[in-house]
DODREN-474286 format. One record per residue (C-alpha): x, y, z. Coordinates in steps of 0.001 Angstrom, whole numbers, plus 524288, in hexadecimal, padded with zeros to 5 digits. Layout:
X	Y	Z
...
***
This chain:
C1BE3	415A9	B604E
C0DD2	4106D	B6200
C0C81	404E7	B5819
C015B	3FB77	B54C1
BFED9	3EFD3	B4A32
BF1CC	3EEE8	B4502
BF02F	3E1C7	B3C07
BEDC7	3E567	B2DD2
BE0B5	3DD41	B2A58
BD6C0	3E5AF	B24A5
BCEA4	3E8CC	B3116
BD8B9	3F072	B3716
BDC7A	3F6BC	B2B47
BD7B5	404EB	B2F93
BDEAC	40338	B3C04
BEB36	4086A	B3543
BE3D4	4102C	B2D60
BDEF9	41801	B35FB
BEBE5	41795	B3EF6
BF4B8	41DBC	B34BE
BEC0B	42901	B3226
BF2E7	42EA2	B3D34
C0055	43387	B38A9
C07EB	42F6B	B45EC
C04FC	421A8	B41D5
C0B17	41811	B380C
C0548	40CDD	B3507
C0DDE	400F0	B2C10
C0B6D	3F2FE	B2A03
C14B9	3E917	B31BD
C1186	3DAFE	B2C13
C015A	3D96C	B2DAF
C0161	3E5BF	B36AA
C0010	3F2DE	B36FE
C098E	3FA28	B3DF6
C0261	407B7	B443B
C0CE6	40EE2	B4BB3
C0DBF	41DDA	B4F27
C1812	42445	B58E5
C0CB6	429E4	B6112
BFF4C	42045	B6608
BF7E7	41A56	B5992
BE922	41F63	B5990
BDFCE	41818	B50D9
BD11A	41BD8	B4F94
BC89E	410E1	B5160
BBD63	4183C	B489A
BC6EE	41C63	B3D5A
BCADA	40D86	B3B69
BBCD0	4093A	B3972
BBF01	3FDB9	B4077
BB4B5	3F579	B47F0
BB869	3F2CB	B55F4
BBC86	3E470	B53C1
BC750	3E716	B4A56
BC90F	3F264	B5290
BCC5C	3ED6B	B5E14
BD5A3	3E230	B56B4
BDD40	3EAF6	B4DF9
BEAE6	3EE42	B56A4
BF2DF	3E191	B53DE
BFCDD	3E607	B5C22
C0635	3F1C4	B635D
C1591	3F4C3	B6397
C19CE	3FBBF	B6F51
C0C49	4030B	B6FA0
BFF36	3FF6B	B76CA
BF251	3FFE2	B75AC
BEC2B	40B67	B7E4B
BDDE5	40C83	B75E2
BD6F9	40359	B6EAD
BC930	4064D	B6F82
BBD92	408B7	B6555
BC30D	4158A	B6373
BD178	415BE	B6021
BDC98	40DF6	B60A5
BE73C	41375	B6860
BF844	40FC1	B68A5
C0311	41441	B6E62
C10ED	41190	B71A1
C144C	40962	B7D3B
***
């Protein structure tokens, strides 16, 4: 299970967005959080989340027994440890 938190301020509010368009993915609040998690690795378009680099680059606020394995201006990618 690849999961990821994203903080829910209005900057990275397309970051979800965007992340539950895929239907692998489910995506639920957990106090100020949003909870993305999919049983397969968590893709999520840089482009389609119209956001700038900066807020970008600062929007995963943190991982459960998954890692990191692309972050670039391109795409965001997860999956499970």
């Amino acid at each position: 299970m690849s999961t990821l938190f994203v903080l829910d301020v209005p900057e990275n509010a397309t970051v979800p967005q965007v992340a539950a368009r895929d239907p692998r993915v489910s995506v639920e609040m957990v106090g100020p959080y949003f909870r993305i998690t999919s049983p397969d690795t968590i893709v999520i378009d840089r482009r389609a989340t119209g956001c700038r680099h900066a807020v970008w680059y600062s929007a995963v606020a943190g991982l459960a027994q998954s890692r990191v394995t692309q972050h670039d201006k391109d795409a965001l990618r997860v999956e499970a440890r």
